[in-house]
C-alpha positions in Angstrom: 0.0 0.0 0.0 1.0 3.6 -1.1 0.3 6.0 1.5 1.6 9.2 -0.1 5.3 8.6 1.3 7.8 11.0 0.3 10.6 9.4 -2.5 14.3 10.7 -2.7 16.0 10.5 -5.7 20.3 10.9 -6.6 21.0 14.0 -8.4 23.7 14.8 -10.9 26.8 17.2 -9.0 25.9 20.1 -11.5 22.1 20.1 -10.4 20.4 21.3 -7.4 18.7 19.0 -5.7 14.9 19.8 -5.3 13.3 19.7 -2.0 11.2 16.3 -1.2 7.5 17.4 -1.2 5.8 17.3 2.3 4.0 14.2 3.4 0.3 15.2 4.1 -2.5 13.6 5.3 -5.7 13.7 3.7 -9.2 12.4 3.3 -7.5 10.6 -0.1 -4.8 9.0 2.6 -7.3 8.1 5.1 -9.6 6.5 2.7 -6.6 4.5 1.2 -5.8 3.0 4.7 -10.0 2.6 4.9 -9.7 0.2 1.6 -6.4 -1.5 3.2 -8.1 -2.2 6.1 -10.7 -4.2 5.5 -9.8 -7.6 6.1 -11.9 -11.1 4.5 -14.7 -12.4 6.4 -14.4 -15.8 8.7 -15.9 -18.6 7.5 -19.6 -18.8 9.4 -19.1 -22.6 10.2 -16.0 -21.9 12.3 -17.8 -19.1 14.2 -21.0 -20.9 14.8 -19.6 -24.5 16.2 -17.5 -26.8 18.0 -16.9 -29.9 16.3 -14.2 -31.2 18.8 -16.7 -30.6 21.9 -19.4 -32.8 20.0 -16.7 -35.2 19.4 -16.0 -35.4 22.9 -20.0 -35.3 24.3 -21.2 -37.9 21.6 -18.2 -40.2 23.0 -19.4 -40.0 26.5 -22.6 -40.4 25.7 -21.6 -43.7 23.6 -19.8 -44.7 26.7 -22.2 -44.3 29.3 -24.2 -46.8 26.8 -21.5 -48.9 26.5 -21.4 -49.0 30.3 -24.7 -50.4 31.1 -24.0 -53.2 28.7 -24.7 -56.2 31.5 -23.1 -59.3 29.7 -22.8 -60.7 33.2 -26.4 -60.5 33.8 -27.6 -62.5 30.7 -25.0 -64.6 31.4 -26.5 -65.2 34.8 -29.9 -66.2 33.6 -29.2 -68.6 31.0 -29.6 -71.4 33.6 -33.0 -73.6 33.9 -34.6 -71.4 36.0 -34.2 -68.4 33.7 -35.3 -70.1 31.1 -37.8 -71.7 33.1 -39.3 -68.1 34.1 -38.4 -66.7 30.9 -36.0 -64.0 32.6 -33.6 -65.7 30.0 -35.1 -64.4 26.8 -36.0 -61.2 28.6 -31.7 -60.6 29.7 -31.2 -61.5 25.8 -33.2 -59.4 24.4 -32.1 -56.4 26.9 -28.4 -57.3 25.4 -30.0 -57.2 22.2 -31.5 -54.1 22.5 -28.7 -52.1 24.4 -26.4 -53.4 21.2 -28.7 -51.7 18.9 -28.5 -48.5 20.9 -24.3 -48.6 20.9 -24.6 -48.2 17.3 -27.6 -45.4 17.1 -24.7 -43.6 19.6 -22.3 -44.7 17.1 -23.9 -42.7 14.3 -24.4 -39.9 16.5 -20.6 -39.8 16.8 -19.6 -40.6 13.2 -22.0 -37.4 12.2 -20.0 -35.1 14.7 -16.6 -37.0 13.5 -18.0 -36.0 9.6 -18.4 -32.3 10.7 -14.9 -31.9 12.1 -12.9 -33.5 9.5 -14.8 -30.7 7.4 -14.2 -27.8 9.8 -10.9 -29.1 10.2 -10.2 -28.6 6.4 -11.9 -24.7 7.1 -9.6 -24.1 10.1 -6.3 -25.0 8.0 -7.2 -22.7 5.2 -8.4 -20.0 7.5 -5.0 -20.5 9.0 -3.5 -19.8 5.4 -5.6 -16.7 4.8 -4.5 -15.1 7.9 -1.1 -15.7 7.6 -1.2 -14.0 4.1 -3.5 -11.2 5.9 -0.7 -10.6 8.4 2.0 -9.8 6.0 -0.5 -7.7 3.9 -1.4 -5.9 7.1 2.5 -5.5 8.6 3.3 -3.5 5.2 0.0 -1.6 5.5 1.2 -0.3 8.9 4.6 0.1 7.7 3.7 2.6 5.2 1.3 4.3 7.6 4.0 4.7 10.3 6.2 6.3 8.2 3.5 8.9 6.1 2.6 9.9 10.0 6.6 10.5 10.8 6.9 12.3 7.3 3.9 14.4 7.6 4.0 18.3 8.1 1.1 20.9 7.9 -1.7 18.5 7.8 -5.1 19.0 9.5 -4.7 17.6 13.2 -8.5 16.6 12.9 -7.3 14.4 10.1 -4.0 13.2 11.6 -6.2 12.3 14.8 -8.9 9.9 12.8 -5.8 8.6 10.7 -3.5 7.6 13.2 -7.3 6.1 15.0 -7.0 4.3 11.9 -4.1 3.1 12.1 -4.4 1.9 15.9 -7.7 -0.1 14.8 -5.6 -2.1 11.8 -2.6 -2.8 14.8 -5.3 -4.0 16.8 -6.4 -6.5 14.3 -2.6 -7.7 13.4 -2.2 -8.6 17.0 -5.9 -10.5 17.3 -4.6 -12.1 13.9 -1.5 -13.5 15.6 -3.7 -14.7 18.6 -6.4 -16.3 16.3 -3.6 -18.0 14.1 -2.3 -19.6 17.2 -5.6 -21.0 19.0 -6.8 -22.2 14.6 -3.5 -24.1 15.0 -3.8 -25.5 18.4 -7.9 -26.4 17.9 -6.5 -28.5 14.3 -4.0 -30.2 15.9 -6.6 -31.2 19.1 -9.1 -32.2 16.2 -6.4 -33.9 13.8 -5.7 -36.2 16.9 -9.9 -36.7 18.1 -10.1 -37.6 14.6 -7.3 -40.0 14.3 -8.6 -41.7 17.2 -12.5 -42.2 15.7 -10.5 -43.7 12.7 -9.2 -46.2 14.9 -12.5 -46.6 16.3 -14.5 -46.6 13.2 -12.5 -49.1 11.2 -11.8 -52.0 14.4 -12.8 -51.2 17.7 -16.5 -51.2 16.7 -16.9 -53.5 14.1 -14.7 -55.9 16.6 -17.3 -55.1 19.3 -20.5 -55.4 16.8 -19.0 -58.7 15.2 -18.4 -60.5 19.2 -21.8 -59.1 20.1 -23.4 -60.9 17.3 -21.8 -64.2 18.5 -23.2 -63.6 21.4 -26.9 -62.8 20.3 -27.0 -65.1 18.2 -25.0 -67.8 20.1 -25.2 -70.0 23.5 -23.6 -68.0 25.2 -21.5 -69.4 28.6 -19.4 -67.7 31.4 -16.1 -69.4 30.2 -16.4 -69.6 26.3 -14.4 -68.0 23.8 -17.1 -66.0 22.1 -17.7 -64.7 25.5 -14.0 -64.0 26.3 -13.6 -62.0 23.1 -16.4 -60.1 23.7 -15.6 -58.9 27.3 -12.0 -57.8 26.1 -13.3 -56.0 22.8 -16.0 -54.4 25.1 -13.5 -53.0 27.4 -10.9 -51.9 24.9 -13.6 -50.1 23.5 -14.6 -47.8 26.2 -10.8 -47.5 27.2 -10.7 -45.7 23.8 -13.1 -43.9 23.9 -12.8 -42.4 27.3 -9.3 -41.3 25.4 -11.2 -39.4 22.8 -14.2 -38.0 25.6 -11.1 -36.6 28.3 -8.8 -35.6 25.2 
């Protein structure tokens, strides 16, 4: 930006050299740093939500779920009597039930997972955009600085609102350097709640889903393998995701 700054040029040794022309401020110089001030919008979406917070609540929810999961308790009324009484089907079909639930939650998740990895994509352009802002902005106050040091004879009314100006664009460079920090701090939290879901997306659950099929669908005993394997992919599951609700 040009902000009527003065220019010295060399002179031959057998011409005077003319005075440099007085730096003034005007309206014209104060509507030029007007147009150099104004800065792109943010994107809406990363103003209006918080995709790693719904990360985090639709994983505790999903846990809490996960948590009232009684294996134990079918397990318990498989016996005669349960069957006898028909508390057995009733403890299968509460399993049943609560499995179908732990995948409803799961969806719930995998939406919020869907909108970060596209806010993420938002954050790291934004990122870009204010980084080429910033060195837009630190030459725009550059050449401001030095018109006010140059100038002589100018209206004070004007030099007042121009150097108000001025202080308004500073202000913004330094909430630019803040912003650009706590963009690259939230993508790096989201990078690694989204890393995580991968992880959970592509084995944790569909280990979980495929053992709690065996055991719908199975005779299920205390000591058997399909039981075993479901009991350790239950727990590794809500291990994980108690990573991603605390992260």
């Amino acid at each position: 930006m040009a902000l009527g700054t003065n220019h010295s040029y060399s002179t031959p040794d057998n011409v005077e050299p003319q005075p440099r022309p007085t730096a003034v401020i005007d309206d014209d110089a104060i509507a030029v740093l007007d147009k150099a001030a104004r800065s792109p919008r943010l994107d809406n979406d990363i103003l209006s939500s918080a995709p790693a917070r719904d990360i985090r609540s639709s994983a505790n929810e999903l846990i809490e779920m996960l948590e009232h999961v009684d294996l134990q308790k079918m397990l318990r009324k498989q016996g005669l009597l349960g069957r006898f009484t028909g508390s057995a089907v009733e403890a299968r079909l509460e399993f049943e039930l609560a499995s179908h639930r732990v995948t409803d939650l799961f969806r719930q998740l995998s939406r919020a997972a869907q909108i970060g990895q596209r806010i993420r994509g938002i954050l790291d352009k934004t990122r870009l955009e204010l980084i080429d802002e910033q060195a837009r902005l630190g030459g725009v106050i550059s050449d401001a600085r030095l018109l006010v040091s140059q100038e002589s004879g100018s209206d004070p009314a004007l030099v007042a609102r121009f150097e108000r100006r001025l202080a308004n664009i500073m202000a913004i460079e330094t909430a630019n350097t803040l912003t650009i920090q706590q963009i690259k701090l939230s993508a790096s939290v989201l990078a690694s709640l989204l890393d995580r879901f991968t992880d959970i997306e592509t084995l944790l659950l569909p280990l979980w889903q495929r053992n709690a099929l065996a055991i719908i669908h199975g005779e299920a005993k205390p000591r058997s393998s399909a039981v075993t394997a479901f009991l350790d992919a239950h727990s590794n599951l809500i291990g994980f995701l108690k990573k991603v609700g605390q992260q």
